[in-house]
N, C-alpha and C positions, 0 to 999 in steps of 0.2 A: 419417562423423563419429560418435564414439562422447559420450553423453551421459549424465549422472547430473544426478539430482535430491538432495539432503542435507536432509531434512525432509518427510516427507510425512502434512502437513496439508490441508485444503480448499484451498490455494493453491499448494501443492508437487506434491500431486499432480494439481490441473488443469494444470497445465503439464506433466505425466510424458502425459496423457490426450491434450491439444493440442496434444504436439509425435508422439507414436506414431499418430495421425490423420493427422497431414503426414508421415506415413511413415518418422521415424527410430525409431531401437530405443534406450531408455531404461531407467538402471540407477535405484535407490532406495536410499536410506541412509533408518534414521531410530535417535532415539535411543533408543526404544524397540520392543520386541517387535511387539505387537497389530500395530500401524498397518502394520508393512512386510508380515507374515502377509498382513492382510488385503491393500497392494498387490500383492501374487503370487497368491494365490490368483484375485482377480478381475481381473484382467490391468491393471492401474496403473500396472506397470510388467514389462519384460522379465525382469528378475535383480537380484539385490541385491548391492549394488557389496563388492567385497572389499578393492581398493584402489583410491585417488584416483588414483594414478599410470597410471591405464588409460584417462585419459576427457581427450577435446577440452576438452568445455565442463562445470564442476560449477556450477551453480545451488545456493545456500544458501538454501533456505527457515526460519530457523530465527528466535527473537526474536534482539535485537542481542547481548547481552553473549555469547549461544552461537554466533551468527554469529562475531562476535569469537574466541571459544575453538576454534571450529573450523576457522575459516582458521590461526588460530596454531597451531594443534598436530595440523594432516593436512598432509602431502606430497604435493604436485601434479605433474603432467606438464609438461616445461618448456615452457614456450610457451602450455598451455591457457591457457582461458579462465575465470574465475572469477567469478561476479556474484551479489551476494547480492539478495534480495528483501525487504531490510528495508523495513518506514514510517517511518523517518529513514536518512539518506544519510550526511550529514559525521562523524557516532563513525565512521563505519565505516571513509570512506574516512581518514581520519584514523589510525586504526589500521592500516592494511591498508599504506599510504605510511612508517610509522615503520622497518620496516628492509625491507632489498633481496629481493624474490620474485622467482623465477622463472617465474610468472605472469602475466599481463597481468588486469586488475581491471577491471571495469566494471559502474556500483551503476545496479539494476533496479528498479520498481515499478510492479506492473502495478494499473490504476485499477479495479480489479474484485471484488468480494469478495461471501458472503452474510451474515447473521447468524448462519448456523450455523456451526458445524468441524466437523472430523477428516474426514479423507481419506475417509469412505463419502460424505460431502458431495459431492464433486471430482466436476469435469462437464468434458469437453473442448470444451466450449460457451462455459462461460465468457468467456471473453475475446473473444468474437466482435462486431465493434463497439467493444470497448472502448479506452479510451489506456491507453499504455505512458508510464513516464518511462524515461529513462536520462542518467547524471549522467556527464561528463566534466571532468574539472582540464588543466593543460599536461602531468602524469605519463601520460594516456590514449592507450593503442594506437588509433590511428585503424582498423587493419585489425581489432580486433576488437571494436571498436564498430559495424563495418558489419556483420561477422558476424552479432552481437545486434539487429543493428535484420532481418536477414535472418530469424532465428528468432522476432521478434516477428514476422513477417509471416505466419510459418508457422504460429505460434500462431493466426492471427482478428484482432490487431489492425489497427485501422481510422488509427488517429492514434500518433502516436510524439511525444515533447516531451523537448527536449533541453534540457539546463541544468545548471547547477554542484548542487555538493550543497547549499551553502548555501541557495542560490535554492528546490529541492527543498523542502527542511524548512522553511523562512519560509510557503512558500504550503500544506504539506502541512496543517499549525498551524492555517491557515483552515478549509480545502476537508473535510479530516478527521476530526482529531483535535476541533477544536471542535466538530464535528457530533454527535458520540458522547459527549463531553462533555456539551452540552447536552441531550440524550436523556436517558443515565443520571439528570443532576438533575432533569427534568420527571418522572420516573414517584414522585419522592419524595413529591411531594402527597399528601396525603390521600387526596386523590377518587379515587385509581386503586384504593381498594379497592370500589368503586362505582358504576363508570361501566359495565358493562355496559348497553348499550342505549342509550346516549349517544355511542358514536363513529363516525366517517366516515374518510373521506380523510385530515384534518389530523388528528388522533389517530393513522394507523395510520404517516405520516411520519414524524412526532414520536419515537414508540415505538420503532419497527423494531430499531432499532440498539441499543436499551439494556442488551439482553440477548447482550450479547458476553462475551467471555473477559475477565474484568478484569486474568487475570494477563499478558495478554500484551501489553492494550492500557497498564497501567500502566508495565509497562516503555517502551514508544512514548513515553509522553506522557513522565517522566520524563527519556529521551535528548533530547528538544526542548523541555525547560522552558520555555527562554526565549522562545521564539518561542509558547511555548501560553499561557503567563500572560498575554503581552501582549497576546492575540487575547482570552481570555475576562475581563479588565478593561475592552478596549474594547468587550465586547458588552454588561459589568455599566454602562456609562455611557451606551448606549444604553434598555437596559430601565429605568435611574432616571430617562431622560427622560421616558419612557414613563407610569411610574408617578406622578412629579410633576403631570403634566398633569391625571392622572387624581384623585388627591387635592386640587388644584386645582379642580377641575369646570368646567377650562379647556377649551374646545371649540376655540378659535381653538388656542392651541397644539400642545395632540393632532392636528386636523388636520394644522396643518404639519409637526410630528417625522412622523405616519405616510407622507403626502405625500412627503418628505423619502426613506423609505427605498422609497415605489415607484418615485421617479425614479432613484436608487440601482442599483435592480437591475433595472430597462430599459435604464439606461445601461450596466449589466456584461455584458447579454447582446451589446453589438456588441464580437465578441471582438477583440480588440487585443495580441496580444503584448508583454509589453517587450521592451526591444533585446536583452537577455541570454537569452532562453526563446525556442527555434525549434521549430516543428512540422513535421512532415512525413508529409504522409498515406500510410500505407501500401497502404491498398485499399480 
């Protein structure tokens, strides 16, 4: 099986890393010079792809609107396989369905990442333990979605979660994108020009993520508007309970709102799938 990777960032090239580990031989594109250099020089990758038309499976590590421009305007192997790795699902697959490929499509996201980038980042560790998504419509090859759930195994993942694209970006809106969201706006305080020697544990949680790529995560959030506005208005009606209480010098009610969100999130840890989101443990 011959294999390429299309973007090699900390997440393109841990999979060029985690799949040359499990033994295949993998090609690298990227849009720029530096990054592919550097994956050949330190072995990242095998060779640097010349053309699409030579490869089973092409992996697009790249943000959405150039996912988009790259599936539109490179020629594939008939039959390969093509799955991009974006952080929203439905633009993609959405695009990718509007006219007839010779392809078979199947949208990937693996639950793993650091705060850093660029491909010197990239660890074929990464994903060891970690969950994959992978997003299916009625358009989906079933034979090369089992393929992908085979090369997530080869990768290190542990859990596989199966779902529509939609389903994807509704919970991504949660799980993710609010996370980094709410990061970014905690470090705006004041006090973080001043807190050296005041943080712990819940500070370094907080923090982690703030100092991401804005331009890549802006595009993310932007392609899932609607599902992020909705997530961070319901968290803004949660913090005004909060604060209410508190301007209040309400004890009984601050109890309960806090109350309220530990049984919340005891109760989220007994995992329960909905009927539409299937798991399946890889290893």
């Amino acid at each position: 099986m011959k294999i390429c990777v299309a973007g090699l960032g900390i997440i393109g090239g841990s999979v060029c890393l985690a799949l040359k580990r499990a033994g295949y031989r993998v090609a690298g594109w990227n849009r720029s010079k530096q990054p592919l250099d550097y994956a050949l020089k330190n072995g990242v990758i095998d060779e640097a792809a010349q053309s699409f038309t030579d490869y089973d499976v092409v992996y697009v590590a790249l943000p959405p609107k150039a996912t988009v421009e790259f599936i539109n305007n490179n020629a594939f192997k008939d039959g390969a396989i093509v799955s991009d790795i974006c952080g929203v699902k439905e633009p993609i697959e959405k695009a990718v369905y509007k006219q007839k490929r010779n392809f078979r499509y199947v949208g990937c996201h693996p639950m793993a990442g650091k705060e850093v980038s660029g491909v010197q980042n990239a660890s074929a560790t990464l994903f060891d333990g970690a969950n994959i998504i992978l997003t299916r419509c009625d358009k989906t090859d079933a034979a090369a979605f089992e393929e992908m759930c085979t090369l997530a195994e080869d990768m290190g993942f542990k859990y596989l979660i199966e779902c529509s694209a939609g389903t994807h970006d509704e919970k991504i809106a949660y799980t993710s994108q609010l996370a980094h969201v709410v990061s970014n706006a905690y470090v705006k305080d004041g006090e973080i020009e001043s807190c050296i020697g005041f943080t712990g544990g819940s500070f370094q949680d907080m923090t982690r993520i703030a100092g991401v790529d804005e331009n890549v995560w802006a595009s993310l959030y932007l392609e899932n508007a609607n599902n992020l506005s909705e997530k961070i208005g319901s968290l803004i009606s949660s913090l005004t309970e909060i604060k209410q209480a508190l301007d209040e010098g309400n004890a009984e009610k601050l109890t309960a709102v806090l109350k309220d969100g530990r049984q919340r999130f005891e109760s989220g840890k007994n995992f329960q799938p909905r009927p539409d989101i299937f798991v399946r443990k890889l290893k």
